[in-house]
matplotlib code that plots the C-alpha trace (Angstrom):
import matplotlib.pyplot as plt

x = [-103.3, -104.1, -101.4, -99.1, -99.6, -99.4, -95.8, -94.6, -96.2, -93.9, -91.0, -90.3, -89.7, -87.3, -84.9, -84.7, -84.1, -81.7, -79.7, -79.5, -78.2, -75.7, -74.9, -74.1, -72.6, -70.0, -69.0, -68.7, -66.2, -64.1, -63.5, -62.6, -60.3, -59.3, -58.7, -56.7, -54.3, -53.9, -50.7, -49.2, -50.4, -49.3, -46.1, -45.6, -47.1, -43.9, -41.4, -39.7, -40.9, -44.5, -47.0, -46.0, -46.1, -49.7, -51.1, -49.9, -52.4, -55.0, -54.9, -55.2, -58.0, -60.3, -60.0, -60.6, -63.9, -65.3, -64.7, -66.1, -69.0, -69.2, -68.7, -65.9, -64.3, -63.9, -62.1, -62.1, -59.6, -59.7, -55.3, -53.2, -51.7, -47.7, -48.3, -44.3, -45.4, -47.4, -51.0, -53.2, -56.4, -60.1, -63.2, -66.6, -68.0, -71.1, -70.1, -68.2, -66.8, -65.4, -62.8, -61.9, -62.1, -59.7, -57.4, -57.2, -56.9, -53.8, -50.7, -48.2, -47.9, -50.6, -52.9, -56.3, -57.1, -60.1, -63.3, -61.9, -64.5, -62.8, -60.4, -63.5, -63.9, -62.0, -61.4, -60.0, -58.6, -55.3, -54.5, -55.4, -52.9, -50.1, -50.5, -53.8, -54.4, -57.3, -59.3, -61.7, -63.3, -65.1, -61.8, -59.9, -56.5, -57.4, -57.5, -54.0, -52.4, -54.2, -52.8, -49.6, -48.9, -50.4, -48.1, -44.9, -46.6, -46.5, -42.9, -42.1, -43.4, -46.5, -50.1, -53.2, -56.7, -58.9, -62.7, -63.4, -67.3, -66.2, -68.5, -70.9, -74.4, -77.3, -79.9, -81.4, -80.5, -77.1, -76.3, -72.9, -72.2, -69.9, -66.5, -64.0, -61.0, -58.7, -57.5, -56.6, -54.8, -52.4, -51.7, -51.4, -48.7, -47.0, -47.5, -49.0, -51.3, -55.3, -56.7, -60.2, -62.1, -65.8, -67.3, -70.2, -72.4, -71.0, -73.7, -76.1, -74.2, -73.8, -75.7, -74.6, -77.4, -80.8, -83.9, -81.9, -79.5, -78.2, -75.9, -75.7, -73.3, -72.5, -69.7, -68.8, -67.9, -65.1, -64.3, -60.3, -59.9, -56.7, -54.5, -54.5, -51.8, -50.9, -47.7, -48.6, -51.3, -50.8, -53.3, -55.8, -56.4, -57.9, -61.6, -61.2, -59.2, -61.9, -65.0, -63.3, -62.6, -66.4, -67.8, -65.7, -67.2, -70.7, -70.7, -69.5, -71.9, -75.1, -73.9, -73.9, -77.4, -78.7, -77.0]
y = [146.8, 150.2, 152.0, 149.3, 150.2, 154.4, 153.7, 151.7, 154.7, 157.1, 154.9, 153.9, 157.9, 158.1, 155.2, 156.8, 160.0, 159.4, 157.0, 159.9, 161.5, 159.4, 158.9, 162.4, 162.6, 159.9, 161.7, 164.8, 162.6, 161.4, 165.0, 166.2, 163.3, 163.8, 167.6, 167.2, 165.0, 167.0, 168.9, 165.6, 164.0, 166.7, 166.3, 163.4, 163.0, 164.8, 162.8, 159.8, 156.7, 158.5, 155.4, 154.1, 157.4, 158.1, 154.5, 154.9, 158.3, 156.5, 154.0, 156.0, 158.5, 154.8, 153.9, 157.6, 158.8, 155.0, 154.5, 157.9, 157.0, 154.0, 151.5, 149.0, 146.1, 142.3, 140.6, 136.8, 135.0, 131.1, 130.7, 133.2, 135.6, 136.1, 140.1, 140.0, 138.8, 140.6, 140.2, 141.3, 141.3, 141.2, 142.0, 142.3, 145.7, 146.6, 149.9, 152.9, 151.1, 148.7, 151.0, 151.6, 148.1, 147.3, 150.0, 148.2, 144.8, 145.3, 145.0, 145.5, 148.3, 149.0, 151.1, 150.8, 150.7, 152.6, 154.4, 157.5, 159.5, 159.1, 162.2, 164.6, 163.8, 166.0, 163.0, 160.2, 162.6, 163.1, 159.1, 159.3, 161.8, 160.3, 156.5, 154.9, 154.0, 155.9, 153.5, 154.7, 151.1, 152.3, 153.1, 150.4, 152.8, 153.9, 150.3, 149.4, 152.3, 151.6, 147.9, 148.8, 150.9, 148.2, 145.7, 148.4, 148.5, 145.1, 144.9, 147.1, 144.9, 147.0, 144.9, 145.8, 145.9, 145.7, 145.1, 143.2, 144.0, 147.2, 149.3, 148.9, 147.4, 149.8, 146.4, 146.2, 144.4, 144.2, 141.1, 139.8, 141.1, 139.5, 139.8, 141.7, 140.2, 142.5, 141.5, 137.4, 137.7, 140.6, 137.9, 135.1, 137.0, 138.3, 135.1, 136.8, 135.3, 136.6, 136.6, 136.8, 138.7, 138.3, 142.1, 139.9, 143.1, 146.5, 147.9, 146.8, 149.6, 151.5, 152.0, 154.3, 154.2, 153.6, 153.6, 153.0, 156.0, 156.2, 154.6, 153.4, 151.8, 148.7, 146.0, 145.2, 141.3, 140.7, 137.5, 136.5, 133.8, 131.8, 133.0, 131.4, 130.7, 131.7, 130.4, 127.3, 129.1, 130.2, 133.5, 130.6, 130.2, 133.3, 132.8, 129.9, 131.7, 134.1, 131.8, 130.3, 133.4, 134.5, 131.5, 131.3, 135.1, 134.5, 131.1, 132.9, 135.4, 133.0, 131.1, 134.1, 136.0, 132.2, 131.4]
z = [-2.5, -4.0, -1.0, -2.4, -6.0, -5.0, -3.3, -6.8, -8.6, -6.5, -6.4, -9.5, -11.2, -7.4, -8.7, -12.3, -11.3, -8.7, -11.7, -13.8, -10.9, -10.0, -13.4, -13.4, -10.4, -11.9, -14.8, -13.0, -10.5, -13.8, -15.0, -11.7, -11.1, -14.6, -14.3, -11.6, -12.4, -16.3, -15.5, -14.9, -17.9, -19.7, -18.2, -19.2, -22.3, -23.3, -22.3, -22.8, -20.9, -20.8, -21.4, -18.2, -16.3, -18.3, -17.2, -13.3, -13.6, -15.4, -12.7, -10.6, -11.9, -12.8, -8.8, -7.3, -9.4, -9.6, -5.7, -5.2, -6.7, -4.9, -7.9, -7.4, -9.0, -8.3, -10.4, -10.9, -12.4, -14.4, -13.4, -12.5, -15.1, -16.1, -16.2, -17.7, -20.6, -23.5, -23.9, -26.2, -23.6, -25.5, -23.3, -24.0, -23.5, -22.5, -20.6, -20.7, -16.9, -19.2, -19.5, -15.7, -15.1, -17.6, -16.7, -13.1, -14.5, -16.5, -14.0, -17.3, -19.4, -22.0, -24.5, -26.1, -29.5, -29.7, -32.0, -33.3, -31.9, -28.5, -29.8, -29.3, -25.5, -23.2, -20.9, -22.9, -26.6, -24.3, -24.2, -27.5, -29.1, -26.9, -25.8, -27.2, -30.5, -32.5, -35.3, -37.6, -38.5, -41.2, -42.9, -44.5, -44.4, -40.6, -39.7, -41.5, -39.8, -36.3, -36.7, -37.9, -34.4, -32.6, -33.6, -33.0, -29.5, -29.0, -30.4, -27.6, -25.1, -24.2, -24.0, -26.4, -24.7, -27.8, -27.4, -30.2, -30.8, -31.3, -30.3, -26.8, -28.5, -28.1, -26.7, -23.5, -22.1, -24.6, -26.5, -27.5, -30.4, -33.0, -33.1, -35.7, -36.9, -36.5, -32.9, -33.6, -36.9, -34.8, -32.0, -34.5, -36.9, -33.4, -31.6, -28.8, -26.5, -25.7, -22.4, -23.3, -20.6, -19.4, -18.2, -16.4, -15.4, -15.7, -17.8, -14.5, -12.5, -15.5, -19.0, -21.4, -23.9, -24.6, -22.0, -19.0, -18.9, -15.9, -12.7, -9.6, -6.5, -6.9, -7.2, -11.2, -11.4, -14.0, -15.0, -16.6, -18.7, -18.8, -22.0, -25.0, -26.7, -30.2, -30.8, -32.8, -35.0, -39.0, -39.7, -41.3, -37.8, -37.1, -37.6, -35.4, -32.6, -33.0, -32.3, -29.6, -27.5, -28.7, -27.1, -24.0, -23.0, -24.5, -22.5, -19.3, -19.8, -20.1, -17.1, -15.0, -16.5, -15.2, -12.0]

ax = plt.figure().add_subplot(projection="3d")
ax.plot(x, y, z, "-o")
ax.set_aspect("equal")
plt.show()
C-alpha cells in the first residue's frame, strides 16, 4: 500500500507538469502555424474577396497546430446542415479550442464576434482588424456598433459564430453560464436561423484558466443541433429563443457529464 501510495505521490506532479507542457507545446504550434501562414493573411487581408481567402487559412492553421498536438475534432450532428444558407451558429465555450473547432465546423463563409481584448493577441488581432467583429460588452456604443456590422455581415450572406456567455467561466469544472441577448434579437430582426452548438468537453483536453492550466491529446466531442428557425418570430420572442437554445446545450451537456 505504502509503494502504491509513493508511485501516486510521483505521478500525480508528472501529469501536471507534462499538461503545462503540452499546453505549451500547443500554443507554441498555433504561432508557428500562424506565423507561417502571415504573409498570406496579409495578402489577403488587403484585398477584395479576403474573408474567404482569410477563413480557408484559418482552417487551415486550426487543423495543423491542433493535429500536431494531437488534439482532434468529432463532430456530431442532430440533422444534416444546409451550409448555403446563413447561420448565426451559438456554442457554448469552455475553451480557447472552442475556437478551432468552430473554425472547422463552419463549411460557409464566416467571422466571430468577439471580446475586444482579442486585438492585443498577436494570433487572433489580425482577424480582428480585417474579418472578425471586435465587442467591448461593457460598452453600450461598442455593442451597437459590433451589432450593426454583424448584421451588414449577415446581409452579405456571411454566418456569425457568437458564443453567447460571452466570456469562458473561470469554474472548475465550468458551468453554463447564462446567455446575452444580443445574438437572438439579431436572428429574429434578420430572420436568420441559430444552430445552437454543444462543445461537450474541450476544456477536458484543454483549460485555459484556473487550477488546471494546462493540455493534453485527445479527441474534442462537438455536438450540432438542428437549426432553429426564426422566421415566424417578432423581437418579443427573444428571451424565449434565448432559453430555448440555453436549455437545448445545458441539457446536452448534463446528459453527456452523466452518460
Amino acid at each position: 500500500m505504502a509503494r502504491k501510495y509513493g508511485i501516486f505521490i510521483f505521478l500525480e506532479p508528472m501529469k501536471k507538469l507534462l499538461k503545462k507542457v503540452h499546453s505549451h507545446f500547443y500554443r507554441y504550434s498555433v504561432a508557428v502555424f500562424f506565423f507561417l501562414f502571415y504573409p498570406f493573411l496579409y495578402y489577403f487581408s488587403r484585398k477584395p474577396g479576403r474573408y474567404a481567402r482569410m477563413n480557408v487559412f484559418r482552417r487551415i492553421c486550426a487543423f495543423c497546430s491542433s493535429s500536431l498536438s494531437g488534439i482532434f475534432y468529432r463532430f456530431k450532428y442532430e440533422q444534416p446542415i444546409d451550409w448555403k444558407r446563413t447561420y448565426i451558429i451559438c456554442p457554448n465555450h469552455t475553451s480557447n479550442l472552442d475556437i478551432s473547432a468552430m473554425s472547422l465546423m463552419v463549411k460557409n463563409n464566416f467571422c466571430f464576434i468577439g471580446k475586444d481584448e482579442l486585438l492585443k493577441n498577436p494570433v487572433t488581432k489580425l482577424f480582428f482588424q480585417t474579418i472578425d467583429i471586435p465587442v467591448n460588452r461593457d460598452s453600450k456604443m461598442s455593442s451597437f456598433r459590433a451589432f450593426k456590422s454583424a448584421a451588414e455581415r449577415l446581409q452579405q450572406g456571411m454566418s456569425m459564430i457568437i458564443f453567447p456567455e460571452g466570456k469562458i467561466p473561470d469554474d472548475y469544472p465550468p458551468k453554463l453560464y447564462e446567455f446575452k441577448n444580443g445574438p437572438f434579437r439579431l436572428a429574429i430582426e434578420h430572420k436568420v436561423p441559430i444552430i445552437p452548438v454543444s462543445s461537450l468537453n474541450t476544456w477536458q483536453v484543454l483549460w485555459d484558466t484556473g487550477l488546471e492550466l494546462g493540455s493534453r491529446p485527445g479527441v474534442c466531442d462537438i455536438f450540432v443541433h438542428a437549426p432553429i428557425e426564426t422566421a415566424h418570430l417578432t423581437i418579443d420572442d427573444a428571451d424565449a429563443l434565448r432559453d430555448q437554445v440555453y436549455e437545448l446545450i445545458n441539457q446536452k451537456l448534463e446528459s453527456y457529464a452523466n452518460r
